[in-house]
C-alpha positions as CSV (number, residue, x, y, z in Angstrom):
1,X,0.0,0.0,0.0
2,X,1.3,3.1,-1.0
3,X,2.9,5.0,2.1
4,X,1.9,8.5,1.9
5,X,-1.7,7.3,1.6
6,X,-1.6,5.5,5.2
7,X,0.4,9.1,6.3
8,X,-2.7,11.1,5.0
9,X,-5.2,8.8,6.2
10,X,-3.3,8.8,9.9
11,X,-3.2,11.7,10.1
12,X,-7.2,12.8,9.4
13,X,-7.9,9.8,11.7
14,X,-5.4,11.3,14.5
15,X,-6.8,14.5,14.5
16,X,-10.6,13.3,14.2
17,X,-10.0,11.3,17.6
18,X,-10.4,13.0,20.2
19,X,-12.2,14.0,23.8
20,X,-15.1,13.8,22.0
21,X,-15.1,9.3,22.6
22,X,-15.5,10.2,25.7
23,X,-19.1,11.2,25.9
24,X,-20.4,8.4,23.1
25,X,-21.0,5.9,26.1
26,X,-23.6,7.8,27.2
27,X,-25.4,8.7,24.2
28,X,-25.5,5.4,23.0
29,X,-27.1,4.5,26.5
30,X,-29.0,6.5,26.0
31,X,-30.9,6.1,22.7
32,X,-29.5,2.1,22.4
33,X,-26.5,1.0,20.4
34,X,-28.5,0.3,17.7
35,X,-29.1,3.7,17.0
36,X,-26.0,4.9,17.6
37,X,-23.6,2.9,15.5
38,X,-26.6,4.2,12.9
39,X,-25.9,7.4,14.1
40,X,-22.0,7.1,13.6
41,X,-22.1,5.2,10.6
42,X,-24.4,8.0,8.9
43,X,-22.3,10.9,10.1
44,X,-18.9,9.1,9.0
45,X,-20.4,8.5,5.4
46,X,-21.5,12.4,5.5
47,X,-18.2,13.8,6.7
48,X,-16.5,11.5,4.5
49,X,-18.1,13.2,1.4
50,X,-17.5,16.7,3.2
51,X,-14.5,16.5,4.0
52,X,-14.0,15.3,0.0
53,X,-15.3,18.2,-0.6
54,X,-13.3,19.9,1.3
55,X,-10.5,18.7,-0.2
56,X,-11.6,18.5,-3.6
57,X,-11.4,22.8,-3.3
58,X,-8.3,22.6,-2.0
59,X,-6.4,20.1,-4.4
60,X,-7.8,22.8,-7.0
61,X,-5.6,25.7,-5.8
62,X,-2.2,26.5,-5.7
63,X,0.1,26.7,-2.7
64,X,-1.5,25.6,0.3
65,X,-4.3,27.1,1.7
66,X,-7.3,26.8,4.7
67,X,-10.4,27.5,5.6
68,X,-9.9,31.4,5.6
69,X,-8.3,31.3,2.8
70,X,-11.4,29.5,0.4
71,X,-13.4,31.8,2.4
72,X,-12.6,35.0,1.0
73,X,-12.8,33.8,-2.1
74,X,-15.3,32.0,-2.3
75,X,-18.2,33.6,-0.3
76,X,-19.8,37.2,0.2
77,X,-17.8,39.4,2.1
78,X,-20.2,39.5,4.6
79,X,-19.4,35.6,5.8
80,X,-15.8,36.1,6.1
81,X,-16.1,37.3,10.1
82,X,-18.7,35.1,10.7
83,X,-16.3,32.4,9.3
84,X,-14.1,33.3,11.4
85,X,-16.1,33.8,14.7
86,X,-17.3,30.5,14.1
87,X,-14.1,29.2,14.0
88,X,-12.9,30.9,17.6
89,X,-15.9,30.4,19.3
90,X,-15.8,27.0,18.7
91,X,-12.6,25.9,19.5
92,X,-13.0,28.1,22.8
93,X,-16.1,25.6,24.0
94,X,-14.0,22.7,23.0
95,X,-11.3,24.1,25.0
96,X,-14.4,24.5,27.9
97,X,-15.1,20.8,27.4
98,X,-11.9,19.8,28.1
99,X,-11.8,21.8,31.2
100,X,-15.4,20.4,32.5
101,X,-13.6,16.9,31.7
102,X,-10.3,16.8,33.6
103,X,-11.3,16.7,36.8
104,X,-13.5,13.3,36.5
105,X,-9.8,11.9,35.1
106,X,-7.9,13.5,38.1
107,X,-10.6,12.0,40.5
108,X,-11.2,8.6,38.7
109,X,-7.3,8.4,39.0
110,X,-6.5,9.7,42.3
111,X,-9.4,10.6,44.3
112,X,-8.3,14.0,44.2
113,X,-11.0,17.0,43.9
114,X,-11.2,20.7,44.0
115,X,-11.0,23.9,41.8
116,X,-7.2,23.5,41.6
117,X,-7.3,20.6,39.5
118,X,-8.5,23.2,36.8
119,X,-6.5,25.6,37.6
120,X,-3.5,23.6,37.6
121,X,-4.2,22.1,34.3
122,X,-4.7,25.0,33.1
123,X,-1.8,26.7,33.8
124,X,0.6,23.8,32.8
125,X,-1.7,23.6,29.4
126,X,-1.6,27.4,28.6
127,X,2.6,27.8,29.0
128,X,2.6,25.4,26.1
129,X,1.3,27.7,24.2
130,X,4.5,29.5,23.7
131,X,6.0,26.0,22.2
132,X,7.6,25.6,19.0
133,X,5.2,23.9,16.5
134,X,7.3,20.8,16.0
135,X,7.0,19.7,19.3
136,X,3.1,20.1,18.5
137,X,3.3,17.3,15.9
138,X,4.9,15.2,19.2
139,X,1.6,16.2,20.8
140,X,-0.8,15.8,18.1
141,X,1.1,11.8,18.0
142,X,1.3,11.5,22.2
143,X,-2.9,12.2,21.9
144,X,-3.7,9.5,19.3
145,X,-1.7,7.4,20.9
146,X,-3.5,8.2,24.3
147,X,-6.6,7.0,23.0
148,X,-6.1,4.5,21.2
149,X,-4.2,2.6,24.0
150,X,-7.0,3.8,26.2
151,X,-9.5,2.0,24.0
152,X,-7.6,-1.0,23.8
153,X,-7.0,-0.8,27.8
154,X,-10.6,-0.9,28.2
155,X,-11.3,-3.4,25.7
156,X,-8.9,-5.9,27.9
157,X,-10.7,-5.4,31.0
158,X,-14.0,-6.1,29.0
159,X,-13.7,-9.1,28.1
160,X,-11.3,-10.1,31.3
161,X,-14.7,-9.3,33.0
162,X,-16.8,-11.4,31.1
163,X,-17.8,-9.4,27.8
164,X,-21.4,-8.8,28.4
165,X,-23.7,-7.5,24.7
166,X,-25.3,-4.4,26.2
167,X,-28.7,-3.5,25.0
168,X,-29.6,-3.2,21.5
169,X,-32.4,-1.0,21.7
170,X,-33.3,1.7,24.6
171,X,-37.1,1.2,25.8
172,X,-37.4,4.6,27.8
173,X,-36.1,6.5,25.0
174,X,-37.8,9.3,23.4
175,X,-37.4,11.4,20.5
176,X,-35.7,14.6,22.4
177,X,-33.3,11.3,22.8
178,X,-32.7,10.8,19.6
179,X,-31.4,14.5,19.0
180,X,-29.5,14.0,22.0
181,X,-26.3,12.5,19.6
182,X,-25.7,15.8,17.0
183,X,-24.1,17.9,18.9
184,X,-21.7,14.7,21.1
185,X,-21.0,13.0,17.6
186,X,-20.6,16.0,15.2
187,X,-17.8,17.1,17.7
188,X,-16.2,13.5,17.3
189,X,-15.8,13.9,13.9
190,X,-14.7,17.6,14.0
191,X,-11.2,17.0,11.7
192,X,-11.2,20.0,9.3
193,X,-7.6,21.4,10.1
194,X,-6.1,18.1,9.0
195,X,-7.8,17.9,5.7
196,X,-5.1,20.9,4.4
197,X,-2.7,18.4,5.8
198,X,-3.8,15.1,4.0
199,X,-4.1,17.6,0.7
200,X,-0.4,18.6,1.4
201,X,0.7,14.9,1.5
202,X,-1.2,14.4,-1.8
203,X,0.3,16.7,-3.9
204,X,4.0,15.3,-2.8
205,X,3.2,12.4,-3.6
206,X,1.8,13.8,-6.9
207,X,4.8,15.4,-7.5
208,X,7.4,12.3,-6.6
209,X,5.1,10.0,-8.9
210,X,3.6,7.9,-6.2
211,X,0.0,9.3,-6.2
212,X,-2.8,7.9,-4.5
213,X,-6.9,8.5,-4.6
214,X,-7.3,11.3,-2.3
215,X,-11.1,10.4,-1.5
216,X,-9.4,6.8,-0.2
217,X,-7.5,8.8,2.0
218,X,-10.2,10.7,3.3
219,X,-12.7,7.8,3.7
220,X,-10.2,5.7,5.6
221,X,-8.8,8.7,7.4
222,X,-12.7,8.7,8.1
223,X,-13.6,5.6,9.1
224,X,-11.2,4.5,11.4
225,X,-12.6,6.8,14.3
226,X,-15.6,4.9,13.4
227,X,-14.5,1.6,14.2
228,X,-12.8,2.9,17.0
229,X,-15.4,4.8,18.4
230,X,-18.0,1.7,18.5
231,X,-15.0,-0.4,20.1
232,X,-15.0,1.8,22.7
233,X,-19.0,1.7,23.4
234,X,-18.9,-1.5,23.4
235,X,-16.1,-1.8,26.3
236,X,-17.3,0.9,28.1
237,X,-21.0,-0.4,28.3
238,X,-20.0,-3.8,28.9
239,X,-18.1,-2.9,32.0
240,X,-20.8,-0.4,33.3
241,X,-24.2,-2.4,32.2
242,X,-26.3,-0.7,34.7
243,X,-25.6,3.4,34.3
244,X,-22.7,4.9,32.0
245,X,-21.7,8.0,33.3
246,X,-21.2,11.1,30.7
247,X,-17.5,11.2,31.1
248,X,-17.6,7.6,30.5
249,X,-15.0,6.6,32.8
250,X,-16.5,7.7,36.2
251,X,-19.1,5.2,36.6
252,X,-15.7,2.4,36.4
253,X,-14.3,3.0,40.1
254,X,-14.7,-0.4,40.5
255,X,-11.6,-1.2,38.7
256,X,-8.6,-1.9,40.5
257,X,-6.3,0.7,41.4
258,X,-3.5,0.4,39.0
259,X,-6.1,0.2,35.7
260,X,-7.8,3.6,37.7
261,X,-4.1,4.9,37.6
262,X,-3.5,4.3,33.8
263,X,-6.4,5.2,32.4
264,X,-6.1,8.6,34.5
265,X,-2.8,9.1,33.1
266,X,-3.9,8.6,29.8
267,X,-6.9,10.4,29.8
268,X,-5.1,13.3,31.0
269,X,-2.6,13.2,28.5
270,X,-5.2,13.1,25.8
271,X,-6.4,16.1,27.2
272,X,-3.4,17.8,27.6
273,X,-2.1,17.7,24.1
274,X,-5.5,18.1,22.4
275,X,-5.8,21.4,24.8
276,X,-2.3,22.6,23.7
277,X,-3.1,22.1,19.8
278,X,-6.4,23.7,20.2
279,X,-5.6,26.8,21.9
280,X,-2.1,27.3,19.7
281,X,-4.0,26.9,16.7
282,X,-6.7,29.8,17.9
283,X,-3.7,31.6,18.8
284,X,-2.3,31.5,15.7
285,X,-5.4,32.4,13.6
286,X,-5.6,35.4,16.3
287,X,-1.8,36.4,15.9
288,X,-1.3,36.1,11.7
289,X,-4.4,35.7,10.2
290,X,-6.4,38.0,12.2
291,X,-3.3,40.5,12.9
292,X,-4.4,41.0,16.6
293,X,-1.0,41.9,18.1
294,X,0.7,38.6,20.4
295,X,-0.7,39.6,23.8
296,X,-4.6,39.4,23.0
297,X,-3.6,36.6,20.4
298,X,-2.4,34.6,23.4
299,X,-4.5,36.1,26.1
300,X,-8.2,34.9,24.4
301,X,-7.4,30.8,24.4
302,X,-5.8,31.4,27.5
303,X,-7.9,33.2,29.4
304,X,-11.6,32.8,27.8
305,X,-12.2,29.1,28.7
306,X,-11.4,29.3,32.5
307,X,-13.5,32.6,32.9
308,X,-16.5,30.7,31.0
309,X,-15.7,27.7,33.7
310,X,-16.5,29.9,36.8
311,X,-19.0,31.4,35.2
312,X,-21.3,28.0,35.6
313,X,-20.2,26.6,31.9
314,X,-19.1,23.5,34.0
315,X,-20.6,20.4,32.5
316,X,-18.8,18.8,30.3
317,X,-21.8,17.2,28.4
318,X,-23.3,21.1,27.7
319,X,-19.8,22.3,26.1
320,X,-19.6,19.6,24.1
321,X,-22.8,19.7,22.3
322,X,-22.5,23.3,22.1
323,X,-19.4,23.1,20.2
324,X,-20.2,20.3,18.1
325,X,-24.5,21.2,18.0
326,X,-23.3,24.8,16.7
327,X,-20.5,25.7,15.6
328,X,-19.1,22.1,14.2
329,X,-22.0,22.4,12.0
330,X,-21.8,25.8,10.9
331,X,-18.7,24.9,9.7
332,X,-20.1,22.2,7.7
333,X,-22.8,24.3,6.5
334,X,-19.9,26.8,5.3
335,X,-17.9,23.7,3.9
336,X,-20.9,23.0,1.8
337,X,-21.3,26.6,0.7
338,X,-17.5,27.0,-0.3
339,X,-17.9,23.6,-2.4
340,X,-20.9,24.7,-4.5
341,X,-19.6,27.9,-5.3
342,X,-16.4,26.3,-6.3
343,X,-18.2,24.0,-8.1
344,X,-21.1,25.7,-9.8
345,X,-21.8,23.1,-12.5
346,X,-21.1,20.0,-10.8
347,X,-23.4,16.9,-11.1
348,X,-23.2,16.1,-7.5
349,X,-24.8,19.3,-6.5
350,X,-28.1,18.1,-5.4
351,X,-25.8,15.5,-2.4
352,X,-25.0,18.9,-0.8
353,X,-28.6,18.8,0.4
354,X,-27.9,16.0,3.0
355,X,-24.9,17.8,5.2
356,X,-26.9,20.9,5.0
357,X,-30.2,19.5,6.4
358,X,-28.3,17.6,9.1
359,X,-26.4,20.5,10.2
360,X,-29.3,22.5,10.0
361,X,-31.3,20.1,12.2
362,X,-28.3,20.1,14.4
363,X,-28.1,24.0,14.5
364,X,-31.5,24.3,15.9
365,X,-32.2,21.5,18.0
366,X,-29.1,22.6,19.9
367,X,-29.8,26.3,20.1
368,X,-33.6,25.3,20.8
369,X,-31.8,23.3,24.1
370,X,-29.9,26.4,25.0
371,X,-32.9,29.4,24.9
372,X,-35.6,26.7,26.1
């Protein structure tokens, strides 16, 4: 198999996996499993095809370029800041999330509580925000790793305590239950930044005359989260048949001490790094594509998310599906847009209709949650 393509695929995959995992235990409880591996198996086809898209616009420019970038030439001048708010905003509740999350890792781990936890993984988290970005590639590597060992980890204990099918189908679920998943799963698949990257890889390999099908890319790069997402239900379920917590890993204190211990460890590394790339990026749109000078570029990630913590923004499950509810699909609904103005006579037109609706739906169910 041709290397570059297992590069470009890794790296999509790497950067779609995520803290996002974590709350798919509970929404699968919630609305059965059935439902959601429909769920992810629907939304991995449907970001498959926009992230195609995605990069279908991209492989047709020179240089290499982003979302900002197909923005301004592509849409009304009047979408460009709300592109970009979009874009801040939602990496800002992402950052939230994984603030609402740490401390169920640090207790889990250690037993340890309190409003220093945050602070302290704060701190650490925002003075990487000065590093080089080389060492954020060792980052981007040390999260994916993270996870997937976690995954596995879990896996292990699942079936070393007698694999048990959890429910198919949930009986007290409703259909307020069933729009429970947008917001939790859109987030899971958020992976835009590294479609530029799997493009990037592309045209090398274009160039040094070892080309591969950059949809296969993209659909692997895809699918893998799937598979490893539904893994992960499986174990996590399995291990907590009667209630799954929305952090996932709370409701397993009845492991022993030293499984407690590594999944701690490797849930706060997952968080760590995925904090560290999150907020530099932000930064970094702030500092050169935004032109704010270097101490509000690096004051916003660092300083936003905690003061939205304190201010009651606390649950994990809420800043998630806000994130992923709202601004994860705006940015598919501008994906969409940028592709069929790109692409004005294109047969395939008429598919755009799918993303759109579900982001729509996804849009308002989640701001109808908020304002209710």
């Amino acid at each position: 198999m041709n290397i570059r393509l297992i590069l470009g695929a890794g790296l999509l995959a790497g950067t779609i996996i995520g803290a996002g995992i974590f709350s798919l235990p509970y929404v699968f409880s919630e609305i059965g499993v059935v439902f959601g591996i429909g769920y992810l198996v629907f939304f991995g086809f449907l970001y498959a095809f926009l992230y195609g898209m995605y990069a279908s616009v991209l492989s047709s420019e020179r240089g290499y370029h982003d979302l900002f970038f197909l923005a301004k030439k592509y849409l009304p001048r009047f979408a460009v800041p709300i592109v970009k708010a979009n874009t801040l905003f939602g990496v800002l509740f992402a950052l939230l999330a994984y603030l609402a999350l740490i401390p169920s890792f640090v207790s889990f781990a250690s037993g340890v509580e309190g409003w220093w936890v945050i602070a302290v993984f704060w701190a650490i988290c925002s003075a990487f925000f000065f590093v080089r970005a080389a060492l954020l590639g060792w980052a981007e590597f040390l999260a994916t790793a993270s996870i997937i060992s976690a995954v596995f980890f879990i896996l292990f204990f699942a079936f070393r305590s007698g694999f048990d099918m959890p429910e198919m189908a949930s009986p007290g679920a409703h259909i307020g239950a069933f729009l429970l998943p947008f917001g939790p799963i859109l987030f899971s698949f958020s992976g835009r930044s590294a479609v530029a990257g799997v493009v990037r890889i592309w045209k090398e390999a274009r160039r040094e005359r070892s080309p591969f099908k950059l949809t296969s890319a993209i659909r692997i790069g895809v699918f893998i989260p799937v598979v490893t997402y539904i893994v992960f239900v499986f174990a996590i379920i399995s291990l907590s048949p009667i209630s799954v917590s929305e952090d996932a890993l709370s409701g397993l204190l009845f492991l022993p001490f030293y499984a407690k211990i590594i999944l701690g460890v490797v849930g706060f590394l997952t968080l760590w790094t995925s904090y560290i790339m999150l907020g530099t990026n932000i930064k970094d749109i702030l500092l050169f594509d935004s032109r704010l000078p270097a101490i509000f570029a690096f004051s916003i990630p660092a300083v936003i998310p905690p003061i939205l913590f304190f201010s009651g923004f606390d649950s994990f499950m809420e800043a998630l599906s806000i994130s992923g509810g709202i601004f994860v699909a705006v940015e598919g609904i501008v994906i969409t847009w940028i592709w069929l103005r790109a692409f004005p006579r294109n047969r395939k037109r008429w598919y755009a209709a799918i993303p759109i609706a579900a982001f729509v739906i996804s849009f308002v169910y989640t701001c109808s949650k908020i304002f209710a």
